[in-house]
C-alpha positions as CSV (number, residue, x, y, z in Angstrom):
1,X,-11.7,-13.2,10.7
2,X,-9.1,-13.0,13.5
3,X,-6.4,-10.0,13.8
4,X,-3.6,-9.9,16.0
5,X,-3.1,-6.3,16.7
6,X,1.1,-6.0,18.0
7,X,1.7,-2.6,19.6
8,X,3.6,-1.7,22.6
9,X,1.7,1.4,22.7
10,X,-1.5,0.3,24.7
11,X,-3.5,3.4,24.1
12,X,-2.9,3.2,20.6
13,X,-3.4,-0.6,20.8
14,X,-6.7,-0.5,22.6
15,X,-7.9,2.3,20.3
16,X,-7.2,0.2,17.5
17,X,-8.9,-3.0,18.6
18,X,-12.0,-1.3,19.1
19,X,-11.4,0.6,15.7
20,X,-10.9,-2.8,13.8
21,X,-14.3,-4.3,15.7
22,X,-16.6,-1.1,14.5
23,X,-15.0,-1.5,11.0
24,X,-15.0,-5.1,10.2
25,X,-18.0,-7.4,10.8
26,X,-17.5,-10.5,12.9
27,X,-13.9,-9.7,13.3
28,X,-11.9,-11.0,16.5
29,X,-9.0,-9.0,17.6
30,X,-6.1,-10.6,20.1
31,X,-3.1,-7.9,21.7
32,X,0.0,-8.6,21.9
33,X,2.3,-5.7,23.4
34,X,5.7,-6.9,21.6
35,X,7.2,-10.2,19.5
36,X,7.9,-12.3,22.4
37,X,4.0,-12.1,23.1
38,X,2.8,-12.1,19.3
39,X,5.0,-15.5,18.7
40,X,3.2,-16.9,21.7
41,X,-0.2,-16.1,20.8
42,X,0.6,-17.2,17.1
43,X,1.8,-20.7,18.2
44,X,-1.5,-21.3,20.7
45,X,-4.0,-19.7,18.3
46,X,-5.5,-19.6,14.7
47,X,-4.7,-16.1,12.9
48,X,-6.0,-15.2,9.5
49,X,-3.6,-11.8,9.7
50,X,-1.3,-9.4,11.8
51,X,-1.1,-6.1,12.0
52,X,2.2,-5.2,14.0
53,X,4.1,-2.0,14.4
54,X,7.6,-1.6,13.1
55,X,8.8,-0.1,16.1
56,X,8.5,-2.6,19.2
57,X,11.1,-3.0,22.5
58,X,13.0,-5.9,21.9
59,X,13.1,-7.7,18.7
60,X,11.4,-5.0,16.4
61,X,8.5,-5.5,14.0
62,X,10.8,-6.4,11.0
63,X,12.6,-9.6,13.3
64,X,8.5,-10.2,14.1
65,X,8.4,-10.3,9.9
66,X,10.7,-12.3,9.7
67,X,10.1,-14.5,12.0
68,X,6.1,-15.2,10.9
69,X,7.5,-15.3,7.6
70,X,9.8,-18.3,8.3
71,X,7.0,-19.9,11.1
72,X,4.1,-19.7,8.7
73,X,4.8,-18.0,5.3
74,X,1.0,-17.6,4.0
75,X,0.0,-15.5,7.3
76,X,-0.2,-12.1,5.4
77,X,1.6,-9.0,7.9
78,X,0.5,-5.5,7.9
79,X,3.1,-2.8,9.1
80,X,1.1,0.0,10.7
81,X,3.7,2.4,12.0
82,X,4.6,6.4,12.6
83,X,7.6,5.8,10.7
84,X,7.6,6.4,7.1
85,X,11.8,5.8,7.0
86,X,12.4,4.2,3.3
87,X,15.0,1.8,4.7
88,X,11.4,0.3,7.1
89,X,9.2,0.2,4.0
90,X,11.9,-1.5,1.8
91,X,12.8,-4.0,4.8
92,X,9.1,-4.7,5.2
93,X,8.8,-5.1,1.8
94,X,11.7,-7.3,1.3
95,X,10.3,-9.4,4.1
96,X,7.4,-10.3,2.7
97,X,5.0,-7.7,4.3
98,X,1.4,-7.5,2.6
99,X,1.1,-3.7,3.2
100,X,2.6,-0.7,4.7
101,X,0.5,2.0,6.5
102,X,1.1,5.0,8.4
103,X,-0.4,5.4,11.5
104,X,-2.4,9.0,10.1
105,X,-4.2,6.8,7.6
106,X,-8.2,6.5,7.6
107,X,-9.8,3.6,8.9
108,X,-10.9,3.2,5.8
109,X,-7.4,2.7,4.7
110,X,-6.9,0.2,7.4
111,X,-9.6,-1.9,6.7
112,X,-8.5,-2.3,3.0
113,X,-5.2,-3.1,3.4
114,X,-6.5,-5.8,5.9
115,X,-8.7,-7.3,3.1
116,X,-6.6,-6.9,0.1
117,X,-3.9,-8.7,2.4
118,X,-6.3,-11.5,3.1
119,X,-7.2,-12.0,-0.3
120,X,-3.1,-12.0,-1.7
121,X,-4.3,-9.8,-4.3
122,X,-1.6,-7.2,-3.6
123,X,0.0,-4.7,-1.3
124,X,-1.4,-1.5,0.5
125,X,1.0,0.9,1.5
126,X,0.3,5.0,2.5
127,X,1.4,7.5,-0.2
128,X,3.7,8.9,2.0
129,X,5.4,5.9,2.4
130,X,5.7,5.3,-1.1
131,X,7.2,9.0,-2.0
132,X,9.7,8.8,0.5
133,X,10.9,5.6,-0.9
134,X,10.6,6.5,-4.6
135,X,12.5,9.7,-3.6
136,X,15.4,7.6,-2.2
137,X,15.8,4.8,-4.6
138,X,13.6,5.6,-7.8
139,X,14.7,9.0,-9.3
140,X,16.5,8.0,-11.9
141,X,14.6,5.1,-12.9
142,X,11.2,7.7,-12.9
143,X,13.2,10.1,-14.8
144,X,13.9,12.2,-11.9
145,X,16.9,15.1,-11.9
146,X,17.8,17.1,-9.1
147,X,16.2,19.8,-9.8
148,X,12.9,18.1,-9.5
149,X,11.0,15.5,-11.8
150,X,11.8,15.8,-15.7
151,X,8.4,15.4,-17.9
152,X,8.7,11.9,-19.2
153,X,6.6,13.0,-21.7
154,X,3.6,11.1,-21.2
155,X,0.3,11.0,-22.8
156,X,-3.0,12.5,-21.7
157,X,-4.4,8.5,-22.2
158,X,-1.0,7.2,-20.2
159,X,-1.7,9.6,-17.4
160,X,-5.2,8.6,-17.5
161,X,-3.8,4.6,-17.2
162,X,-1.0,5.4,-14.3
163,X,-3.9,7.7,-12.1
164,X,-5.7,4.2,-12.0
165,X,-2.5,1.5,-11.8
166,X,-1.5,4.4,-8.6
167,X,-5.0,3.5,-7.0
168,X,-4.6,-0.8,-8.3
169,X,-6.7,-1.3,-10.7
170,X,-5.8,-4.3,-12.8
171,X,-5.7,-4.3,-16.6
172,X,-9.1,-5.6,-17.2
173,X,-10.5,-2.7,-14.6
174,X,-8.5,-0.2,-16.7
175,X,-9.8,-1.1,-19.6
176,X,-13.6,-1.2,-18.6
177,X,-13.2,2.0,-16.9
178,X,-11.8,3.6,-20.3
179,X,-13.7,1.8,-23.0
180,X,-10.4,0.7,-23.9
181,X,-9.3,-3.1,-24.8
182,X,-7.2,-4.8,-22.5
183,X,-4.2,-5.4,-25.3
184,X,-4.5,-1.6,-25.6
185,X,-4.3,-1.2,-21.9
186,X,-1.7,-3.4,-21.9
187,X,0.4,-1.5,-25.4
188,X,0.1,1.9,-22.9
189,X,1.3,0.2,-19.9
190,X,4.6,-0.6,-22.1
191,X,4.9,3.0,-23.6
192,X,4.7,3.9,-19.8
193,X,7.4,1.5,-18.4
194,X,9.5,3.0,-21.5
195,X,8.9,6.3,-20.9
196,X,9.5,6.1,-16.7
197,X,12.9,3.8,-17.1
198,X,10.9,0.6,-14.7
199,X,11.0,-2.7,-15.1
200,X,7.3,-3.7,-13.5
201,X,3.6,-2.1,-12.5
202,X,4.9,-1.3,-8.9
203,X,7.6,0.8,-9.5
204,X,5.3,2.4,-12.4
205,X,3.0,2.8,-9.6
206,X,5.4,4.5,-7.5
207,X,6.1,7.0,-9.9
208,X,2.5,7.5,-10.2
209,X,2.3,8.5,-6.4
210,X,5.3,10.1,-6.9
211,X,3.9,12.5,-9.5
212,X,0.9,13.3,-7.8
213,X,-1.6,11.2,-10.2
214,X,-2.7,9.0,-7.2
215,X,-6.0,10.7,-6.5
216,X,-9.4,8.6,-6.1
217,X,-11.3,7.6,-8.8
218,X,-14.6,7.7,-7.3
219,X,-15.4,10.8,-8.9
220,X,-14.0,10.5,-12.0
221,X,-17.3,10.1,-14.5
222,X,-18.3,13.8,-12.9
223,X,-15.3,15.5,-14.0
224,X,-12.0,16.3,-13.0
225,X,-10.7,19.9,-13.4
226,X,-8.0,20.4,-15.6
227,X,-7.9,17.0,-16.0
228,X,-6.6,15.9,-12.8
229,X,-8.2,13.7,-9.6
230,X,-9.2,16.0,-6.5
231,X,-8.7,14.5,-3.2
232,X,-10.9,13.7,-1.0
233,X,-11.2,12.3,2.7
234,X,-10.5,14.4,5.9
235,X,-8.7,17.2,4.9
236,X,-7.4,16.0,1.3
237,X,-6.2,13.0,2.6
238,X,-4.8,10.7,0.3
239,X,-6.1,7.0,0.0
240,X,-3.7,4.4,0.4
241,X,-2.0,2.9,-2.5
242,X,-3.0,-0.6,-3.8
243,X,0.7,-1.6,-5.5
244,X,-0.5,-5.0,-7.3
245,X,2.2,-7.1,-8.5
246,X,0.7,-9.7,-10.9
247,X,0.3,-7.9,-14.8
248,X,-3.5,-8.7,-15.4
């Protein structure tokens, strides 16, 4: 696999090549310090993916975007930025972007988003992120008021069902986890999209993260108190979001 790693930062930059070469087996990682120099090394070299900051001097990481986009549209982009503005993450979504990290996720995190974008099974993007945009432009399709988030009046199964659509699980995956059929997955799914006001499984998924029912899963066969995921990683840090798009 090959990774060019765009950052101006070259701390940052360094730290993360070396990150990416601990974490991913047989990986090769090539720098670039802005666009100008990511375009360069894109037209003399083979890339399976980049991962670019948003924030670059010069033409910024959405321009880079769009200009891989238009140059070779199947090379999948990861943002991996400090800035968790909504108007970035709905630019780099809107661009095309395969996934949309913060720079305090887990390497773990990283490494994810950098598979699941080579595979084109979906989109990573940090919680934070995701809540910040959901809070701008979803409230009222989530059910939202003012005074903080109405209960949409949800199910103890349909919670169950958005905890795991929050973390990307497709239909069949629900439905294995839960004993469940996948045309009932699928009838809960609908009473869920009813219920929250969206139109598709990544805004559903928003409200998910936006509601606090994107914990892990990992644990979820040895209980969850009160019915509800604990966190886990350093500190409680929450794992990234896998935001699918295709209804499986």
């Amino acid at each position: 696999m090959k990774v060019l790693l765009v950052d101006d930062d070259t701390l940052v930059r360094k730290g993360l090549a070396q990150l990416l070469i601990s974490c991913i087996e047989g990986v090769e990682v090539t720098e670039a310090a802005d666009a100008t120099e990511a375009l360069s090394v894109l037209d003399d070299d083979a890339v399976d993916v980049v991962v670019a900051d948003i924030r670059l001097p010069g033409r910024d990481g959405l321009e880079l975007l769009r200009d891989i986009r238009s140059l070779r549209p199947t090379l999948p982009v990861v943002m991996l930025t400090g800035y968790d503005d909504p108007e970035y993450v709905k630019g780099a979504l809107a661009q095309g972007a395969a996934g949309y990290l913060l720079k305090d996720s887990t390497p773990e995190d990283l490494t994810q988003a950098i598979r699941v974008a080579m595979t084109g099974s979906g989109n990573v993007l940090s919680p934070r992120a995701v809540r910040n945009l959901f809070d701008q432009t979803g409230r009222a399709e989530a059910g939202e008021t003012p005074g903080g988030r109405a209960d949409p009046g949800l199910t103890r199964r349909e919670v169950d069902i958005m905890e795991f659509l929050a973390q990307g699980y497709s239909n069949r995956e629900i439905s294995r986890a839960l004993f469940l059929s996948e045309k009932t997955v699928k009838a809960h799914l609908a009473a869920v999209f009813r219920k929250l006001g969206v139109s598709n499984r990544t805004k559903a998924a928003m409200a998910a993260v936006a509601m606090g029912l994107a914990g892990p899963h990992a644990t979820k066969q040895e209980g969850r108190p009160n019915g509800r995921s604990q966190p886990n990683g350093p500190s409680g840090s929450e794992p990234a979001v896998a935001a699918r798009y295709a209804s499986r």
